[in-house]
Each structure stands twice: as C-alpha cells, then as structure tokens.
N, C-alpha and C positions, 0 to 999 in steps of 0.2 A: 468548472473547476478553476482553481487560483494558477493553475500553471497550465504550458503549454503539452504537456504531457498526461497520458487520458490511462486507466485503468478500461482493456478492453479496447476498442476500435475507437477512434477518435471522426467518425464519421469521412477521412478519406478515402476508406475501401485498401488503406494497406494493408497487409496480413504479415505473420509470422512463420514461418512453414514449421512443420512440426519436427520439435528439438528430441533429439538423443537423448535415452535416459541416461546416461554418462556424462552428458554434457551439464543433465540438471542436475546431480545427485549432489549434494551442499558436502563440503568438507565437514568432519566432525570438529576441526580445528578453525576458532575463532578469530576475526580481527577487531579492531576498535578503529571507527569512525567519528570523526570531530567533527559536526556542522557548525551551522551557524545557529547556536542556540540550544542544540542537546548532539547527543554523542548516540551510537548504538553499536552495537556486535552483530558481525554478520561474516558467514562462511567463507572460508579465508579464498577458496578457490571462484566464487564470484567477483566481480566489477562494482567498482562505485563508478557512476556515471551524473555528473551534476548539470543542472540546467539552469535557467535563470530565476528561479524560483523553487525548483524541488530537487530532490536527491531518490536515482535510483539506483539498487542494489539489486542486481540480478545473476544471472548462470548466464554463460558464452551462449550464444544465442534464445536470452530468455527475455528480452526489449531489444525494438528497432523501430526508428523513423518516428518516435514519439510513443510507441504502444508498448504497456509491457504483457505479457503472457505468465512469467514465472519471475517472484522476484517480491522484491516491496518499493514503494512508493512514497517518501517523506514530503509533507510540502508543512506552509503555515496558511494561517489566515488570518485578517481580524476580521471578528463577527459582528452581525448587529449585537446581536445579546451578550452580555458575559455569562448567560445559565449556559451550560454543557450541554445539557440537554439540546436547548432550540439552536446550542452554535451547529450541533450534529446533527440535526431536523435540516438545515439550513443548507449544511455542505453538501449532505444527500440528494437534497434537493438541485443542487447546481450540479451535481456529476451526475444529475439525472437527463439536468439540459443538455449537456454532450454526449452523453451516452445514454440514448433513450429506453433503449434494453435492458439497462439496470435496475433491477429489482430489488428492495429487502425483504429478507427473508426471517420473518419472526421479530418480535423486540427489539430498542437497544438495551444494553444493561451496563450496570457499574463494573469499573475494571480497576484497579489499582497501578500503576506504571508507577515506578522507584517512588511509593509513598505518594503519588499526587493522584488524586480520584478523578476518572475522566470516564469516557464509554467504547461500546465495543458492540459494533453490530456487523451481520453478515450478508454477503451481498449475491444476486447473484446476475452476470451478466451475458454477452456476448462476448467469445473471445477473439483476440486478433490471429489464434491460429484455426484454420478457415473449419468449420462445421465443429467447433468444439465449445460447449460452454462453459465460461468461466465462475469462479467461486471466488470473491472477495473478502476480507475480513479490514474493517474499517475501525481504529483504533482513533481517539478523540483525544487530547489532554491541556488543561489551559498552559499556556506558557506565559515566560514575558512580555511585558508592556498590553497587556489583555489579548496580545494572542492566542489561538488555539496551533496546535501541532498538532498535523494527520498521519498515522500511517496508516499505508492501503496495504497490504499480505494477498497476492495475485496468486493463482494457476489455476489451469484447465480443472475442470470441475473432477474427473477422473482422478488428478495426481495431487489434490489437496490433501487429504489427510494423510498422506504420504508424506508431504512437506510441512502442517501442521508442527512437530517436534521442533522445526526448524525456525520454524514463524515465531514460537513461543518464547525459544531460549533468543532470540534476536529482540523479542519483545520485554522478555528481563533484562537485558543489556541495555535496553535505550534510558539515556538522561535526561532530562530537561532542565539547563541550564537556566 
C-alpha cells in the first residue's frame, strides 16, 4: 500500500485490544474534514489522525501503531493505468503484499462519489484486534493530476453492518477536489 499505515495488521504482530462499544458508537453529529485534495464528513466524536501520506478517521481506541480496526483510511496514489477499474485491480493487489490475509470478497462495482464514477469492493481480512476478522470496504475515485483517491471503511467483521450507516453518510460527504 502507498502509505505506512495498513488496513488490518501490518505484519508486525501489534494488535488492538478489543474497544468498548461506547468507545465506537459514531456520534450522529457530523464534522468536515479538509485534506489535501478532497474533503469528507465524519463522526464528530472520532479523531482525525494524518500521517505522511494518508488520513485516519477513527473512535478512541479504533487505530494504533499504524493499524486501524474501526474507522476509515483515506490515502492517494498514481496508478499505472488511468482505467478505474485496473487502478483498483492494482491497489488490491499491493494491500494484498502487506496484508496477505486480505481477501475480496465478490466483484468490484461502479459507485458514484459527489458525481465522479469510481468503484467499491469488499474486503475481507485479518484483524489487528487479536482473533477477530475484519470487513473492509474499499472505495476507488480518480482525482487530480491522474490520481486515484482510496478510501478503506475498517471494522471487526461482527460490528460492520452496525457501522455501515456510518460508513455511508461519510461516504456522501466525501469531495474530491
């Protein structure tokens, strides 16, 4: 993956111990985040936490030491391709080098984000909180200067559709500048 930060274990063997449902429960009350390049909405009682390349939006203990468990993951990339399709072939393929336990699960498919047609496939991997497996949701869209913009949608396979609602409305909020 394009940054130092891994969806699921990043092969050092840290873990997340497993968080309070209090801790995760997203606020129904939204914020606005300005990156570098697009913008999104996300649960006003989570953390934005930026790294040298990506942006994570998580719940008080839902990333640490590089791993996230609950939360989303924004990063860019340029691709070989400018098709969506094979940039999303491509990225899958590199978060598969780090994280070997990542699997997809069924298709990608077309997604629409604010008007720009990009893709959306679902993942499913190892999580960093210890014996639990995680559910990804991997969002693709091209951006500037032939970049793609990723976002990853994290949690324990258990509390995904739970946090789904949450994933979504953050998912209508995002820009791309």
């Amino acid at each position: 993956m394009a940054t130092s930060e891994n969806v699921g274990t990043n092969g050092d063997n840290s873990s997340i111990s497993s968080a309070a449902p209090a801790d995760i429960r997203p606020s129904n009350n939204f914020r606005q985040y300005q990156g570098q390049g697009f913008a999104i909405s996300y649960p006003d009682n989570w953390q934005v936490s930026e790294g040298n390349s990506s942006v994570t939006i998580a719940p008080s203990g839902g990333a640490s030491g590089g791993n996230v468990a609950y939360g989303a993951l924004l990063s860019g990339f340029q691709p070989n391709s400018q098709d969506i399709n094979q940039a999303t072939d491509d990225l899958i393929a590199n978060m598969r080098q780090s994280n070997p336990g990542l699997q997809q699960v069924g298709n990608s498919r077309s997604i629409q984000v604010s008007g720009v047609s990009g893709r959306s496939v679902e993942l499913m991997g190892t999580s960093p909180i210890q014996g639990q497996r995680e559910r990804d949701w991997l969002v693709t869209v091209p951006a500037s200067g032939g970049n793609v913009l990723y976002t990853v949608f994290v949690a324990p396979e258990k509390d995904f559709e739970q946090l789904r609602p949450t994933f979504e409305t953050m998912l209508r909020g995002l820009r791309v500048q």
